[in-house]
C-alpha positions as CSV (number, residue, x, y, z in Angstrom):
1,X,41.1,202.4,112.2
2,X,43.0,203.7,115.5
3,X,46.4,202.7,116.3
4,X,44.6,201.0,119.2
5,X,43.3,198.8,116.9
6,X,45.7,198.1,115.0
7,X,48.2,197.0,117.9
8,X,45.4,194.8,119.2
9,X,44.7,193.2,115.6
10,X,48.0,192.5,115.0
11,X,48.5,191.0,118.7
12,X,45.3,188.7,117.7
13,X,47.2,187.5,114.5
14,X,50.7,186.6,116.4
15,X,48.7,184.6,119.0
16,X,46.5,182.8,116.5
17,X,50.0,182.1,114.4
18,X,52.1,181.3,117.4
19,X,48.9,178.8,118.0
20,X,48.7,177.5,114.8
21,X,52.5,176.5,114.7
22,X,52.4,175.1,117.9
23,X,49.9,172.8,116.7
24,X,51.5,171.8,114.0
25,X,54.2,171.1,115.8
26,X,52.7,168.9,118.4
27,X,50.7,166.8,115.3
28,X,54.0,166.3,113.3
29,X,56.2,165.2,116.7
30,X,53.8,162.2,117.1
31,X,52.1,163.6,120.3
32,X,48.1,163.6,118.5
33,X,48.4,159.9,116.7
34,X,46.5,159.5,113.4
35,X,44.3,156.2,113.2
36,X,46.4,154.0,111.0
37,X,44.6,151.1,109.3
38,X,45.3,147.3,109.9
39,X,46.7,146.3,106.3
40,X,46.2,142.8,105.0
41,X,47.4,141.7,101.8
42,X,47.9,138.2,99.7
43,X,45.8,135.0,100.3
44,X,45.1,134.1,103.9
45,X,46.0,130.3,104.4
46,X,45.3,128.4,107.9
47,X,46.3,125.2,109.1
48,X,43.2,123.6,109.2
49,X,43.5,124.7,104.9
50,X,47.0,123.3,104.6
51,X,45.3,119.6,106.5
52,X,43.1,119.5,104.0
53,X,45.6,119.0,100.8
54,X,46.4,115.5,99.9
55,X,49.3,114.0,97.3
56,X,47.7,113.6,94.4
57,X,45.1,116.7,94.5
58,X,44.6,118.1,90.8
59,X,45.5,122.0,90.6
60,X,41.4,122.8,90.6
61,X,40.7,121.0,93.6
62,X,43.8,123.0,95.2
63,X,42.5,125.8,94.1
64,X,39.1,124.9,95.6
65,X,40.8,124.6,99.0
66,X,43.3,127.4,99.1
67,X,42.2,130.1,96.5
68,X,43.6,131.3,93.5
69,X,47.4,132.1,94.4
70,X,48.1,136.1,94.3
71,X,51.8,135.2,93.2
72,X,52.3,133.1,89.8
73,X,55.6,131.9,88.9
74,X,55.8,132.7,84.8
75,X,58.9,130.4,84.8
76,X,57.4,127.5,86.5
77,X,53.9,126.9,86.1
78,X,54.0,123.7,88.1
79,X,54.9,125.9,91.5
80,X,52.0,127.8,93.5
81,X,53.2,130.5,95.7
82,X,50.7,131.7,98.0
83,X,51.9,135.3,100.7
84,X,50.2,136.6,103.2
85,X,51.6,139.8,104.7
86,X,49.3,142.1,107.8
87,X,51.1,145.0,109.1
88,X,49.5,145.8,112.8
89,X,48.6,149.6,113.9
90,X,51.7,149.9,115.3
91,X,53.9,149.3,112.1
92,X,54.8,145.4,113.3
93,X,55.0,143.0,109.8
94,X,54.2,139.7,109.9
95,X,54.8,137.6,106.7
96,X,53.6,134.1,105.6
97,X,54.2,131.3,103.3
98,X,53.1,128.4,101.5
99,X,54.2,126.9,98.0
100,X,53.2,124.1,96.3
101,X,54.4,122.1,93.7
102,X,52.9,119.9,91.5
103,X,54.4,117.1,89.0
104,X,52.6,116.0,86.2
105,X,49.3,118.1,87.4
106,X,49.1,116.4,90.4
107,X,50.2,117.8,93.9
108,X,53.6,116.4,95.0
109,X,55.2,119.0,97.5
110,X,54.4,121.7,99.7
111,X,56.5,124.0,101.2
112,X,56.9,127.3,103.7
113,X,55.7,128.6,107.0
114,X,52.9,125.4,106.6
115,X,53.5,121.6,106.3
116,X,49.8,119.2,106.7
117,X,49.8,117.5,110.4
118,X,48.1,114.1,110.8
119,X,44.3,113.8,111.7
120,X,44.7,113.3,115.0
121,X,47.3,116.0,115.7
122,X,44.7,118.5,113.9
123,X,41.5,118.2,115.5
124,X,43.1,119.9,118.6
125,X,44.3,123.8,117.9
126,X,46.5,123.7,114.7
127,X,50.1,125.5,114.9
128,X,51.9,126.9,112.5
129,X,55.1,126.0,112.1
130,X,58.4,128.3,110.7
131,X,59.9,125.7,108.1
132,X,61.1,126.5,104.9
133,X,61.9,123.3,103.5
134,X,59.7,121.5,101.2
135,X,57.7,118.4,102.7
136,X,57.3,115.3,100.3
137,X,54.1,114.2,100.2
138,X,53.4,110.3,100.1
């Protein structure tokens, strides 16, 4: 090998370094965005679920409506917690809700981010509502 081609091989390798940094550069600063996956975790509970507990449903027929609950409460058998939790593309969390407690095997409270709306209040789009405190159920 010449000098020649020495000088011009070891050119090539500084450029292709000096390119390869840049690059990394560029990818860790944010500037090329990696896809980033929509995360979704817990049991997904709607409104038009929530309207369709009534006082005095046994714990297999609440089951039946609103799953198994992801989150048991070893201390207190009698109380369902069920979360929801999605985390958006962009990093945004949103976080729900919804407990329910039982007396004597039979549904007697529900609590959370949920609370049942009459018939007639449901048949139109159902909102969720942001309230933490338990509703008593007739």
């Amino acid at each position: 090998m010449t000098t020649s081609d020495m000088k011009k091989s070891f050119r090539c390798g500084v450029i292709l370094f000096i390119l390869a940094s840049t690059l990394l550069l560029v990818s860790s600063c944010g500037v090329v965005r990696m896809h980033r996956p929509v995360l979704q975790q817990g049991n997904l509970i709607t409104q038009s679920m929530v309207d369709e507990l009534k006082p005095g449903m046994t714990k297999e027929q609440v089951e039946f409506v609103l799953g198994k609950p992801v989150h048991l409460n070893t201390f207190n058998v009698d109380r369902w917690d069920y979360i929801y939790t999605l985390e958006d593309r962009e990093g945004n969390l949103s976080r729900k809700h919804l407990s329910v407690v039982f007396e004597d095997d039979k549904l007697a409270e529900i609590g959370g981010d949920f609370k049942p709306q009459e018939p007639s209040e449901s048949e139109g789009e159902a909102e969720e509502i942001g309230n933490d405190q338990p509703v008593e159920l007739e």
